[in-house]
C-alpha positions in Angstrom: 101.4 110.7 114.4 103.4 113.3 115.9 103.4 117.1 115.1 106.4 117.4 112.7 104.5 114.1 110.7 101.1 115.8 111.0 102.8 119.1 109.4 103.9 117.3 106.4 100.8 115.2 106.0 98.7 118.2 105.6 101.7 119.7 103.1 101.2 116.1 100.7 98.2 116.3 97.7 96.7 113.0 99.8 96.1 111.3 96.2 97.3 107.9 98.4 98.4 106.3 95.2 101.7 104.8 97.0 104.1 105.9 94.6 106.1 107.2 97.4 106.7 103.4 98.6 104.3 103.8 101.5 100.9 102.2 101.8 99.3 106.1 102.2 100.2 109.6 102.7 100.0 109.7 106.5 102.5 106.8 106.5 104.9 108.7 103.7 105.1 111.7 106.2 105.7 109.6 109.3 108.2 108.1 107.3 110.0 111.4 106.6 109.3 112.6 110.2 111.5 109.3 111.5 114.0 110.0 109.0 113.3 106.7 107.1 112.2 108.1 104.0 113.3 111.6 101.8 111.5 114.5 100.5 111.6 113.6 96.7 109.3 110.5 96.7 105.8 111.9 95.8 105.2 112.6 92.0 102.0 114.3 92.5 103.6 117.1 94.4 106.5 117.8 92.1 108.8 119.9 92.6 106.7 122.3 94.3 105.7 119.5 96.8 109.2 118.6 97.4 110.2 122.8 98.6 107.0 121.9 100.5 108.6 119.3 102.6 112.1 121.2 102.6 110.2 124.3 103.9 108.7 122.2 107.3 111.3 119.9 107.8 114.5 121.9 107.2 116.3 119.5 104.8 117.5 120.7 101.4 115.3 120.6 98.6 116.3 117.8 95.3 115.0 116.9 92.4 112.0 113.9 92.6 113.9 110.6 92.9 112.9 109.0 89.3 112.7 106.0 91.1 109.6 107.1 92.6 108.0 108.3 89.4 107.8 112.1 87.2 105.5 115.0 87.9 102.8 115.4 85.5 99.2 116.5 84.9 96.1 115.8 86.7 94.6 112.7 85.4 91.4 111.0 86.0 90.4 107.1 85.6 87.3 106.6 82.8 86.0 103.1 82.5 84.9 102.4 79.2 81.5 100.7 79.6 81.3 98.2 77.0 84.1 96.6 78.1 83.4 96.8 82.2 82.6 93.6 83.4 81.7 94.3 86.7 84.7 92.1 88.6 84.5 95.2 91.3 88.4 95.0 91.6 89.0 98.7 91.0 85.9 99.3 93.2 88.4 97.7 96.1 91.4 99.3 94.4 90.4 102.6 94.4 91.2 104.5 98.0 88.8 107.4 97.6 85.8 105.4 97.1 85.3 107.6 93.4 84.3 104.2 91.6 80.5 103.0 91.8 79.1 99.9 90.7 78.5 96.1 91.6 79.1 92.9 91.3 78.5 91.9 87.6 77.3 95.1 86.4 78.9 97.9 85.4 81.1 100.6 86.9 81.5 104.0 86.7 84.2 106.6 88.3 82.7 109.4 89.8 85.0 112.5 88.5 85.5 114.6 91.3 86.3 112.0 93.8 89.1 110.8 91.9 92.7 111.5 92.4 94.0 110.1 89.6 96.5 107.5 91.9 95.9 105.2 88.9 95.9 102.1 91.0 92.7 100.9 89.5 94.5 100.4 86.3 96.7 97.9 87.2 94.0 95.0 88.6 91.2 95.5 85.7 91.4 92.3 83.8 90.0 93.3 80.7 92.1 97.0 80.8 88.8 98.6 80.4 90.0 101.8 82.6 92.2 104.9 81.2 93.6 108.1 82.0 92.2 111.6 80.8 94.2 114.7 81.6 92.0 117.4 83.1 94.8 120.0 84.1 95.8 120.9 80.6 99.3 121.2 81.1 99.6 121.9 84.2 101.6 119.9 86.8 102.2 118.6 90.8 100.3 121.6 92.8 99.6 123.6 89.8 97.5 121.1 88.5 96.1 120.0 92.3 94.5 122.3 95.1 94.2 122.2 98.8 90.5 121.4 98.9 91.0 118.9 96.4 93.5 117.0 98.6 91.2 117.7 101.4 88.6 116.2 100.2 90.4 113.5 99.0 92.0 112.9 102.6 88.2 112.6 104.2 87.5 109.9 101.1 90.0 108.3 102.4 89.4 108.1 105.9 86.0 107.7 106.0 86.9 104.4 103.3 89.4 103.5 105.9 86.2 103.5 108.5 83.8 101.6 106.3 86.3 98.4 105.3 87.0 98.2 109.8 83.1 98.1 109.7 82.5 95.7 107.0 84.8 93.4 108.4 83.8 93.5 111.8 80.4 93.0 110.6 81.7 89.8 108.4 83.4 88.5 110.9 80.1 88.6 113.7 78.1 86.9 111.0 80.8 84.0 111.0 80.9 84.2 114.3 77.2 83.8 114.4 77.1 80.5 112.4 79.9 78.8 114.2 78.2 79.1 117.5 74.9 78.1 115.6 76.8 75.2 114.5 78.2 74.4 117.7 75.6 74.4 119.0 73.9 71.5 117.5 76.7 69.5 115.2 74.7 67.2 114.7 72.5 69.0 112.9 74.7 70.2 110.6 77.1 67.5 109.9 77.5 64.8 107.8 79.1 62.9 109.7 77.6 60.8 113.0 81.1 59.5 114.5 80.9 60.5 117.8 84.8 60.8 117.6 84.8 62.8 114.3 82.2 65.8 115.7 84.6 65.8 119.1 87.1 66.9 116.9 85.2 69.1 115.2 83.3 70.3 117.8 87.0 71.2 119.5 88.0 73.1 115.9 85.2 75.3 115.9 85.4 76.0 120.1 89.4 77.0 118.9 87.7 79.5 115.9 85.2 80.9 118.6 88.2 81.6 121.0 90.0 83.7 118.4 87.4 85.5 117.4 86.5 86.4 120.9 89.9 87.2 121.7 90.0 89.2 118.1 87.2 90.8 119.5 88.2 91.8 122.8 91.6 93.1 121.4 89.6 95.7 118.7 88.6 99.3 119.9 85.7 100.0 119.2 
């Protein structure tokens, strides 16, 4: 990310609920640094977010494209219990981590870790989750502070951390019983065709390979 993009990052409410068109708010403001995408796409600034962005990058402030959604009030998800049944789908929707809970039991959203980005409503398939306005009638930046967006800007990052651990930690356990396997086919096959375990054999020495390369190719 380059200076003029980090400028505008720190200028967006970091609620990451893609209604800008972009996967986060870091990618929204490299978007507008590269000239690929305008001021008026984030909803949870408003207005005030959008003579924000005019401010730092010099282009002329417009109304929010409706395309991209309204300004409104603060809102934050409540899942009512009765009706949770603990799929976890808006615990892997939800970018700020602000949703507790596990498989098969229920969930709860923790209130001040929530930016209301409302993308847990969408994948809950009993529509057990709903909106509660918290910012009386207040709006965009009126109804959102700086240390809310900072803090919602570490949730997200340090999310974005846990999921490359998680997976990296999936995939060495896979790892871990291919070469187990390959070790001693035999073992743990079915079949005794010394032709069939060849082939097998050469299937899982292929999966090793890209996993090593995956590997290899990962920072740590």
């Amino acid at each position: 990310m380059n200076d003029l993009a980090r400028r505008i990052d720190a200028a967006l409410p970091q609620t990451q609920c893609t209604r800008c068109g972009y996967p986060d708010c870091a990618r929204y403001a490299q978007a507008i640094a590269d000239g690929e995408a305008g001021i008026n796409q984030c909803p949870p600034g408003g207005v005030e977010g959008v003579a924000r962005l005019a401010a730092i990058t010099g282009k002329p402030a417009q109304p929010l494209s409706p395309a991209n959604g309204v300004e409104g009030p603060l809102t934050v998800a409540v899942i009512d219990e009765d009706w949770c049944i603990g799929c976890t789908l808006c615990i892997k929707a939800c970018p700020t981590d602000a949703i507790v809970g596990s498989n098969k039991l229920m969930h709860t959203v923790i209130e001040p870790y929530c930016t209301g980005c409302e993308l847990c409503i969408p994948v809950c398939p009993v529509d057990c989750i709903s909106l509660e306005i918290v910012s009386g009638e207040r709006t965009g930046w009126q109804a959102w502070s700086p240390a809310q967006a900072t803090l919602a800007r570490k949730r997200y990052e340090e999310r974005a951390v846990r999921l490359v651990r998680e997976q990296a930690e999936h995939d060495r356990v896979l790892e871990a019983k291919a070469r187990m396997k390959y070790a001693d086919l035999e073992a743990h096959s079915q079949h005794t065709d010394p032709a069939v375990l060849d082939k097998k054999r050469a299937v899982i020495a292929a999966a090793l390979e890209r996993a090593r390369a995956k590997r290899l190719a990962t920072p740590d």
